[in-house]
C-alpha positions in Angstrom: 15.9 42.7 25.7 13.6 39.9 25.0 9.9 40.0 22.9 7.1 39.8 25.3 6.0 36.1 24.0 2.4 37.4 22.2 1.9 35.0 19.8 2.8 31.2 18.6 5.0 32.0 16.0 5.9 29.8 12.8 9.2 29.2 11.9 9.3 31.6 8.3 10.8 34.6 8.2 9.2 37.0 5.3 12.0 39.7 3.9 9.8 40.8 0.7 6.8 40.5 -1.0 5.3 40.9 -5.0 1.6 40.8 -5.2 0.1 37.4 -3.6 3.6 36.2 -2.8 6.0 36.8 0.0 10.1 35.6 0.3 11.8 34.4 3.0 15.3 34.7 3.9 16.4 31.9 2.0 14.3 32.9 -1.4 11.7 30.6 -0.9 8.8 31.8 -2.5 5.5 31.4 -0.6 1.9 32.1 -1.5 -0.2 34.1 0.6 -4.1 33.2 1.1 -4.0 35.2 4.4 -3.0 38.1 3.8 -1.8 39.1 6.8 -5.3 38.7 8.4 -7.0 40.4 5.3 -4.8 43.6 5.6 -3.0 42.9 2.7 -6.0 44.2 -0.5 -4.1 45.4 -3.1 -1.0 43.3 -3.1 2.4 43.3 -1.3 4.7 45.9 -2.7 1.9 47.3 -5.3 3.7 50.1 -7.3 0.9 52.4 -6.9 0.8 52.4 -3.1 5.0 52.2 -3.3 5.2 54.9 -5.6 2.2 56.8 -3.1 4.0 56.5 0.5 7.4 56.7 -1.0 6.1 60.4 -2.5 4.3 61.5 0.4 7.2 60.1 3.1 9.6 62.5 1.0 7.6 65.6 1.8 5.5 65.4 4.7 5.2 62.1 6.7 3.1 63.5 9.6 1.8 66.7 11.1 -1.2 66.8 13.8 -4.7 67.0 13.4 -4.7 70.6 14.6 -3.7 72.1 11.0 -5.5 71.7 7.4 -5.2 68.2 5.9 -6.5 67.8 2.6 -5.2 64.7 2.3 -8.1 63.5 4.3 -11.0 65.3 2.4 -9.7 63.3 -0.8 -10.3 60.5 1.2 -13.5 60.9 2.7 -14.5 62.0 -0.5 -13.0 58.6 -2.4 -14.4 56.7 0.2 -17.7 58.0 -0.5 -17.7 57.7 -4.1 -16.9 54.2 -3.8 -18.8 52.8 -0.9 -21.8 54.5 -2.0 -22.4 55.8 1.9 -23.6 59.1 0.8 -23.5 61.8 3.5 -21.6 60.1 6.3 -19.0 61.6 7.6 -15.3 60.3 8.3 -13.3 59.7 11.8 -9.7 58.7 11.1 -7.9 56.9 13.5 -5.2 53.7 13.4 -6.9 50.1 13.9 -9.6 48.4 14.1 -9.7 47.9 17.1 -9.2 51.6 17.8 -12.3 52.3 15.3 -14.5 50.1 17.0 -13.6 52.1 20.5 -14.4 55.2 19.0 -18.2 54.2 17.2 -19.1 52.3 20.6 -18.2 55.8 22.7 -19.9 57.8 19.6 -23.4 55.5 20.3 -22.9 56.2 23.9 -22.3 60.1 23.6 -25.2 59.6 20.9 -27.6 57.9 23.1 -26.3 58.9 26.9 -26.5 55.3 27.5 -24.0 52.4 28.9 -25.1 49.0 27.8 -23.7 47.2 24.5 -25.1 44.1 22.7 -22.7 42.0 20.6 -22.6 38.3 19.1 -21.2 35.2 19.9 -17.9 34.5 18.6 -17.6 37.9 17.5 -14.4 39.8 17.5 -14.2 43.9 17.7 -11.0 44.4 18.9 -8.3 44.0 22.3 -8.9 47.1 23.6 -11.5 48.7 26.3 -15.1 48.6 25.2 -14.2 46.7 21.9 -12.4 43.7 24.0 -15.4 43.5 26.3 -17.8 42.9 23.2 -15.7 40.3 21.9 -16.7 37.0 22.6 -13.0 35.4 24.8 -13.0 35.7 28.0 -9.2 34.7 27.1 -8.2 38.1 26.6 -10.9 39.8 29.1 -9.1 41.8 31.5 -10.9 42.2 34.8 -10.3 46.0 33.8 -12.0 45.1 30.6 -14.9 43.1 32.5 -16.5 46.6 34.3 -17.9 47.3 30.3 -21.4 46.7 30.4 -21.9 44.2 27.7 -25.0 41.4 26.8 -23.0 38.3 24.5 -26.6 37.2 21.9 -26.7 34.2 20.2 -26.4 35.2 16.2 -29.9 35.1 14.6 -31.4 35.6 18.0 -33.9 38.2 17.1 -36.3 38.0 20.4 -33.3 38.1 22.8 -32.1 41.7 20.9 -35.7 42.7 20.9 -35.9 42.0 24.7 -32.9 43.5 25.9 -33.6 46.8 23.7 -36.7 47.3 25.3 -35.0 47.6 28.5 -33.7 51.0 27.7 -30.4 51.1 28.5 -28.1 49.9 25.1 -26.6 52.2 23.1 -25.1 50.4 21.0 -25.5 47.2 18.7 -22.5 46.0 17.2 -22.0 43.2 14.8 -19.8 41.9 11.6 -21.9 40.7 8.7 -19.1 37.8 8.0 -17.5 36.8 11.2 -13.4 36.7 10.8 -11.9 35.5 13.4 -15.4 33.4 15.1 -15.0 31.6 11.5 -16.9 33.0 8.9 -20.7 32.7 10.2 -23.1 35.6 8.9 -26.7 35.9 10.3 -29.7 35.4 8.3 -30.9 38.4 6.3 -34.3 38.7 8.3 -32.1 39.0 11.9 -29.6 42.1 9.9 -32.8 43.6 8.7 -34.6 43.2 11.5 -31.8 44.6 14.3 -31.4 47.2 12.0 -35.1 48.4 12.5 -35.5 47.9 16.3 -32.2 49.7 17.0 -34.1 52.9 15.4 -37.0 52.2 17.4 -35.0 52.1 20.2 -32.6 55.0 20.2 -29.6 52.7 19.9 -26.9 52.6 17.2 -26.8 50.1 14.6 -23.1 49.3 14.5 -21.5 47.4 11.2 -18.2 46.4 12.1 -16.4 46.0 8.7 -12.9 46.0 9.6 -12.0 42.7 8.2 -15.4 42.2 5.6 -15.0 45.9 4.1 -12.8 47.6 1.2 -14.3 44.9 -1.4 -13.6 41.9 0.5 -17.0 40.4 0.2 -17.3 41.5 -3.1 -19.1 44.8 -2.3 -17.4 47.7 -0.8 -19.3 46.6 2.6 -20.8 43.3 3.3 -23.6 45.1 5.2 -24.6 46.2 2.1 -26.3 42.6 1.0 -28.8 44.1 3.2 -31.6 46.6 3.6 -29.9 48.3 6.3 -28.6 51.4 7.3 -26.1 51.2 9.9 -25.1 54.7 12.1 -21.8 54.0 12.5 -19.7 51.9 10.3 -15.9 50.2 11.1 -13.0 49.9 8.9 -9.3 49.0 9.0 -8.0 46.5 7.8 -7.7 46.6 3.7 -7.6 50.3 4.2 -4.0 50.8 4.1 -2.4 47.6 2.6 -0.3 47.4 5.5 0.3 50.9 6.6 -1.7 51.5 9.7 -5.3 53.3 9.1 -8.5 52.4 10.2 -11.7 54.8 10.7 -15.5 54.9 11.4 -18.2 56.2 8.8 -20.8 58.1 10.7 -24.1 58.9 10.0 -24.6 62.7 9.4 -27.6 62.3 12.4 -24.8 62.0 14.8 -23.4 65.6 15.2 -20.1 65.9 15.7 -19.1 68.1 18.8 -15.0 69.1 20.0 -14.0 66.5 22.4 -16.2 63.8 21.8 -13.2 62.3 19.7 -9.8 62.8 19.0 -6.5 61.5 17.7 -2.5 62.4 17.6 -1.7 59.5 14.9 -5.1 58.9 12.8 -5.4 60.5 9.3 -1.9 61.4 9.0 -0.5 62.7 5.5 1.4 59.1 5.1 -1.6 57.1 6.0 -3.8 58.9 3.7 -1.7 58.8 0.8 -1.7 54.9 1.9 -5.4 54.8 1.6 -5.7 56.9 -1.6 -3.2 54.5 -3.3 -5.9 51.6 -2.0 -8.8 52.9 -3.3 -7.2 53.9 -6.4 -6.2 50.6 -7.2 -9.4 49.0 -6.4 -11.1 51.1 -8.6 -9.1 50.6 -11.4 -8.5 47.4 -11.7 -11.9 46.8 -10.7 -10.8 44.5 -8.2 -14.7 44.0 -6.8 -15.5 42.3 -10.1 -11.8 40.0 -9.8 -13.3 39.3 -6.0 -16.5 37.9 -7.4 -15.1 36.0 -10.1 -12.3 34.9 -8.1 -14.7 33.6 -5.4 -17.1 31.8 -7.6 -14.1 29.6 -9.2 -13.1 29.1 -5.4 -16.1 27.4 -4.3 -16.5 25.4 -7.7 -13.0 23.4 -6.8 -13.9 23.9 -3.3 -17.1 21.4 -3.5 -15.0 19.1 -5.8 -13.1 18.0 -2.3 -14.7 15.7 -0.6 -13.2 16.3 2.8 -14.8 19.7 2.7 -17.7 19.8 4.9 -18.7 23.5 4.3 -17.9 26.6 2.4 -18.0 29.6 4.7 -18.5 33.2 4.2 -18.7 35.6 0.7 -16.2 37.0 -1.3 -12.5 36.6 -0.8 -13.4 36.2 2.9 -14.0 32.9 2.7 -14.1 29.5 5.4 -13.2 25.8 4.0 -14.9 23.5 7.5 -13.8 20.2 8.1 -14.6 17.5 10.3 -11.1 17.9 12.4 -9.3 21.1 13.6 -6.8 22.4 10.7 -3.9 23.1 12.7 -1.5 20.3 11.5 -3.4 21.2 7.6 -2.3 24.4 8.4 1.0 23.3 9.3 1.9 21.0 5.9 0.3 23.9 3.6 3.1 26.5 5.5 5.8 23.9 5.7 5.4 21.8 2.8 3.6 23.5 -0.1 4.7 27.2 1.0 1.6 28.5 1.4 -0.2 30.6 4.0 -3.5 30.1 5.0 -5.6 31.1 8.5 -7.1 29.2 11.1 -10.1 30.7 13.8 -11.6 30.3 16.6 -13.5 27.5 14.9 -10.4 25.0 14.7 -12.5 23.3 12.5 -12.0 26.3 9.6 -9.7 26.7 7.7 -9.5 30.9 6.7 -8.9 32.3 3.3 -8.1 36.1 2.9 -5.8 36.7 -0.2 -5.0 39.9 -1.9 -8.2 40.7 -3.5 -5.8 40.7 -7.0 -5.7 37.1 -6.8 -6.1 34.4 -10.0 -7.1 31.6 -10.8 -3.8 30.0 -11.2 -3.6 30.7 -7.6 -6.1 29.5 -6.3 -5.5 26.2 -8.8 -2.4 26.2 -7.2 -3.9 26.3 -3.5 -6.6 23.3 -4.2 -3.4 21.0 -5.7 -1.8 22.0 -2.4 -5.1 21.3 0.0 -5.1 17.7 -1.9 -2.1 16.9 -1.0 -1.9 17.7 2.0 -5.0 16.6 3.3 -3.7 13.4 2.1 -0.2 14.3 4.3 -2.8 14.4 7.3 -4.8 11.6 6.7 -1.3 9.4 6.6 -0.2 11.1 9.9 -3.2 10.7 11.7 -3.2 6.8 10.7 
């Protein structure tokens, strides 16, 4: 049997991985600035989250959500401690885009209303509601289409004002760094401002952190540059390190009821040991602080390259913009200097997501790399 043909794959073929480097079949040794697509916080094969799965896999892998788990209390309660999101309350499930299906049905069971407002170039997720407030009509099923769903300029403060007043949106959902659009964030005044008319208007303030959370932007949540309070709050991602867990934060406002959500996989005992190894690492090694120091040396070699026409996004979520599309960049880091880096849909922007234990060697090493290559480009292209 054949793989249904998903994705344009590159020709590498990862077989292990040791903190911000992965090995191919061959041995070669490659360094990873991707991350996976930011999934990857801690560090491939961390002995903390080995030593944490391998444990929990030996006794209990998985039981339902029907029995006693306090595997997930410890969580929520880590979680808390760490995020500083007193109160809310936790929903486990498996993805992000999974999380972002359950807080848009939450505002909608919250609210009793239909309609969602969401952001250009914004990205929630492939499946049902979250695919119809992502902004590709690519991958838009007519299925997907029915969702009732208004696509806002970012920043555009009167257009969310006048579509609140109508009445009928329960939800407003948006990521405070954009992955996957290319690292554009709103101006404070429009977060702060959303915020407040979505309590004025019985809607709820959705933050999707999937990608910006778990330290990424050098806080636990990038929403929380902000004086906001979202209701409902994303995360996957970084949660696991690779194991599959993602979940929403909800605000203790929203009561919980049997049926309004549910799960056969989310929360299970190997996934929460996955997640406990996570936030035990980031705590400590106090991998926020590495993210800011790490980020400030980034962008101080990053505005010593000429060919750099912007510096995107916060944290280690970071965008390098160009004047050309970065595919064929893209291509000579990979191939050439062994190193992974992302693209978006921006071609223009080249995406930076490393394990949040990253150093300064590395990213020395990337910037020798981008000169290079850059110059590989420039020779091609003439």
């Amino acid at each position: 049997m054949s793989l249904f043909n998903v994705y344009p794959l590159y020709d590498v073929t990862p077989v292990s991985g040791k903190d911000v480097f992965v090995y191919d079949e061959k041995g070669t040794e490659y360094l990873d600035l991707y991350g996976g697509h930011a999934v990857i916080s801690i560090g491939h094969a961390h002995p903390k989250y080995v030593e944490a799965v391998t444990n929990q896999v030996s006794k209990l892998g998985f039981y339902s959500n029907a029995v006693q788990n306090p595997l997930q209390v410890e969580l929520a309660d880590k979680i808390e401690a760490l995020s500083g999101c007193k109160d809310y309350e936790l929903f486990l499930c498996n993805s992000g885009a999974e999380a972002n299906e359950n807080a848009l049905k939450l505002a909608s069971f919250k609210t009793g209303k239909s309609r969602v407002i969401a952001f250009k170039n914004g990205f929630h997720g492939r499946t049902s509601a979250a695919v119809a407030a992502t902004d590709n009509t690519n991958i838009i099923a007519p299925i997907n289409a029915q969702q009732k769903v208004t696509i806002l300029e970012l920043n555009d403060i009167l257009g969310v004002k006048a579509e609140l007043e109508k009445g009928d949106v329960c939800a407003v959902i948006v990521e405070f760094i954009q992955g996957v659009g290319g690292l554009d964030q709103a101006h404070t005044e429009f977060f702060e401002q959303v915020d407040l008319l979505c309590k004025a208007n019985n809607t709820m303030f959705i933050a999707d952190e999937v990608q910006s959370g778990y330290g990424r932007s050098g806080k636990f949540f990038a929403f929380q540059y902000y004086r906001v309070t979202p209701d409902i709050i994303s995360i996957a991602k970084g949660m696991g390190n690779g194991f599959p867990i993602g979940g929403i934060l909800i605000h203790p406002d929203i009561e919980a009821k049997f049926g309004m959500l549910g799960t056969t996989f989310g929360g299970n005992h190997l996934a929460c040991a996955a997640g406990l190894s996570v936030l035990n690492a980031i705590e400590d090694q106090s991998l926020m602080d590495n993210v800011n120091t790490m980020s400030a040396y980034f962008i101080k070699l990053a505005e010593s390259i000429p060919q750099v026409k912007k510096i995107k996004g916060r944290g280690l979520m970071l965008g390098l913009e160009f004047d050309f599309e970065v595919g064929n960049l893209r291509k000579k880091l990979i191939y050439n200097h062994h190193i992974f880096t992302g693209g978006a849909s921006n071609k223009k922007v080249l995406r930076i997501l490393p394990p949040l234990t990253v150093r300064k060697e590395h990213i020395s090493m990337f910037f020798e790399a981008l000169i290079e290559a850059l110059a590989e480009v420039e020779l091609t292209v003439e």
